[in-house]
N, C-alpha and C positions, 0 to 999 in steps of 0.2 A: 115206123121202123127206120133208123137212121141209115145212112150206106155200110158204115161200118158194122153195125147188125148183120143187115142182107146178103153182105159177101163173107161173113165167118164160115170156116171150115163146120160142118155137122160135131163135128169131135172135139171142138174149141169152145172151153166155157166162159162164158162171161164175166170180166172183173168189174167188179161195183167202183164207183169211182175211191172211195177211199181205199181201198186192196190197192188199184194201180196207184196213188199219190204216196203211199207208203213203202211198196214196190222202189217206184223212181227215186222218190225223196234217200232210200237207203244209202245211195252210190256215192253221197256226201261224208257218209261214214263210215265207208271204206276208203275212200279218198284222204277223208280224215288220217284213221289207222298207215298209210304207205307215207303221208308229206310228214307225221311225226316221226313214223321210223326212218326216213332218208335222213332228215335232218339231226337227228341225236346219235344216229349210228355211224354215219357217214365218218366220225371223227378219232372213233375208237380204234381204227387198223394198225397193227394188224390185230387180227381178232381168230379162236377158234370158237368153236359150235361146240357143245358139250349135249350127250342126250343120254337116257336114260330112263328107269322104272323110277315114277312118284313114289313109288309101295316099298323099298329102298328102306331097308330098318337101317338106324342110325348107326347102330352095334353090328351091321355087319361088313364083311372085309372089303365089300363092292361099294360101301359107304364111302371107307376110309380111304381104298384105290381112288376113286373117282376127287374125292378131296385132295391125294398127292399129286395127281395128275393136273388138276387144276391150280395147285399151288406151286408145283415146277412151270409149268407155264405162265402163269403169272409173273412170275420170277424169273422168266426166261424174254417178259418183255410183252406176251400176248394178252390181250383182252380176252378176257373169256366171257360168250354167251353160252346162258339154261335157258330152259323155258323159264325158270322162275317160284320152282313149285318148289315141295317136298321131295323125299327121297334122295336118286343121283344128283338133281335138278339144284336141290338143296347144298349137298356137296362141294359139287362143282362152285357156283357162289360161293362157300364158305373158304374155299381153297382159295379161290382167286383174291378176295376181300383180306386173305393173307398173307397174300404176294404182295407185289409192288405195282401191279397193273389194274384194271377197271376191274370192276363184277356188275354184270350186266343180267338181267332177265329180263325176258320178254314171255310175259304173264299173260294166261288164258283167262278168259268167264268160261267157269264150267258149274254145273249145276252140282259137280260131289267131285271130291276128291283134291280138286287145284286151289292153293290156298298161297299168297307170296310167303316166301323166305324173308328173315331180314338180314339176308348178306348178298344186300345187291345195293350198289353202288349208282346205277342206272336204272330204273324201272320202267319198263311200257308196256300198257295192258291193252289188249284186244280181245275183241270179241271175236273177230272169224279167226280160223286155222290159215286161210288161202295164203290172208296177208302176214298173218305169225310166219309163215311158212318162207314166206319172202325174203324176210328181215335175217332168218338164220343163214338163209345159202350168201345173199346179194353181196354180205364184205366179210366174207371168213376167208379166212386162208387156207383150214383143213379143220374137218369133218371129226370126231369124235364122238365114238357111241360105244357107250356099255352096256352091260344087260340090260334090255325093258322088255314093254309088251306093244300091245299091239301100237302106241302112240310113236316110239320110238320104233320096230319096224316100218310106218309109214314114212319117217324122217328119211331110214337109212334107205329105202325104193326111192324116195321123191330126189334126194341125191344122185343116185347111182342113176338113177333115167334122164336129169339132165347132163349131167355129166356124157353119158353114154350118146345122146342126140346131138352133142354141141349146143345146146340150149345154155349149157353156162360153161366157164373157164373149169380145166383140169386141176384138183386141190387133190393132196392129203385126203384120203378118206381111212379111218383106222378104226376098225372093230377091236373093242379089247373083251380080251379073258378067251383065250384057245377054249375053253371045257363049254361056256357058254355056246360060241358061236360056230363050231367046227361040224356040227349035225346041219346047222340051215348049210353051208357050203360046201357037204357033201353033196347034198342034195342040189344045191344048182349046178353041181358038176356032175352028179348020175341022171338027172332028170333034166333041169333047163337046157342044159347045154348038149345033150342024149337028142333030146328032142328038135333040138335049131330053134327055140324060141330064146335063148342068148347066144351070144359068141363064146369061144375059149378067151380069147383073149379080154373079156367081159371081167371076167375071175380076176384080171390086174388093175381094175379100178382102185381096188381096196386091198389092204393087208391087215392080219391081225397083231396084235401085242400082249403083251402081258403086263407092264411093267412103265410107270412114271417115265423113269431115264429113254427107255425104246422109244415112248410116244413123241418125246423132247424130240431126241434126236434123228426119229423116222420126218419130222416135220423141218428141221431145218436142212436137213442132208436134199430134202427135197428142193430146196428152194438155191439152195446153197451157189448155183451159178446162175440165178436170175434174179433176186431179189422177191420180194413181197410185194409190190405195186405190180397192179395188172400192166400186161401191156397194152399196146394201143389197139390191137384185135381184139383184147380180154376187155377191154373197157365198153367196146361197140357191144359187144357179145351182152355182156351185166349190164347193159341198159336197154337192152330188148327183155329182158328176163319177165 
């Protein structure tokens, strides 16, 4: 029995050596996934995040929202990221691809459901979420999310929790469609915020919209006496992320 045997914990199973060289060997391909999205992404700013439900029928009016909105911003000068898929995802690309700006995805392996669009002007595929998940906060300027489920409520948490920690720079964050979203933010206002597991002032991370022109103009009204480039605190901050 080797030393490393002798002193495992009772409750610690033993990895064969090919488990741990597959294990280790992985962190090349995730390493991979973050030095291609620095490098392809790093050049598209300003940029928004677009998220939404893959399930997203083409014919319907949250299709065709998320396509104006992405094609007003476009035309407004912004890059726009999707995941990359169907549905909103799909939209959002096709708006942007008809503006005058990028159309970016950054495309999942999923086993059902995620398939690329072809209204993307930039492509990069990943296999984890961690680092997908990266790539949309690290050089957006503000956050946009429409109806989805539960892919796109993980976005809109993963957001507002760094946001909310200082983990990353204050952006735009904009839930669209009042009818949609106006039951989850009751609820964080009778219950999260009832309870002290948020703050009240938690509730000003984010606003809602309805409307192309609102989203335009709620995003540069923001920026309106700072510019778009982080500052020099915002840029320490996005490089710890």
């Amino acid at each position: 029995m080797d030393d490393q045997t002798r002193h495992q914990h009772p409750g610690m199973r033993p990895l064969n050596d090919t488990q741990l060289t597959r294990e280790s060997w992985k962190i090349f391909q995730i390493m991979a996934e973050f030095v291609e999205g620095f490098e392809r992404l790093a050049r598209i700013k300003p940029s928004v995040s677009i998220f939404g439900s893959a399930r997203t029928d083409p014919e319907s009016g949250e299709y065709k929202l998320a396509e104006d909105i992405a094609r007003a911003l476009s035309d407004a000068g912004f890059s726009v990221v999707s995941g990359g898929g169907p549905g909103i995802m799909e939209a959002a690309n096709k708006g942007a691809q008809a503006g005058r700006s990028p159309s970016i995805g950054l495309n999942i392996q999923l086993p059902h459901e995620q398939a690329g669009n072809p209204y993307q002007d930039i492509a990069l595929n990943f296999r984890h979420f961690f680092s997908r998940k990266v790539m949309f906060v690290k050089y957006a300027s503000a956050y946009v999310v429409l109806p989805g489920g539960f892919g796109t409520l993980d976005e809109l948490a993963e957001i507002l929790t760094l946001v909310q920690t200082g983990k990353t720079r204050r952006i735009p964050i904009i839930l669209v469609c009042h009818e949609f979203w106006d039951g989850l933010i009751e609820w964080f206002r009778t219950t999260l915020v009832t309870s002290g597991t948020i703050s009240p002032e938690d509730l000003d991370l984010f606003q809602v919209l309805d409307s192309p022109d609102e989203v335009v103009n709620a995003i540069f009204d923001y920026y309106e006496n700072r510019g778009f480039e982080p500052s020099a605190q915002e840029r320490e901050i996005l490089l710890e992320l």
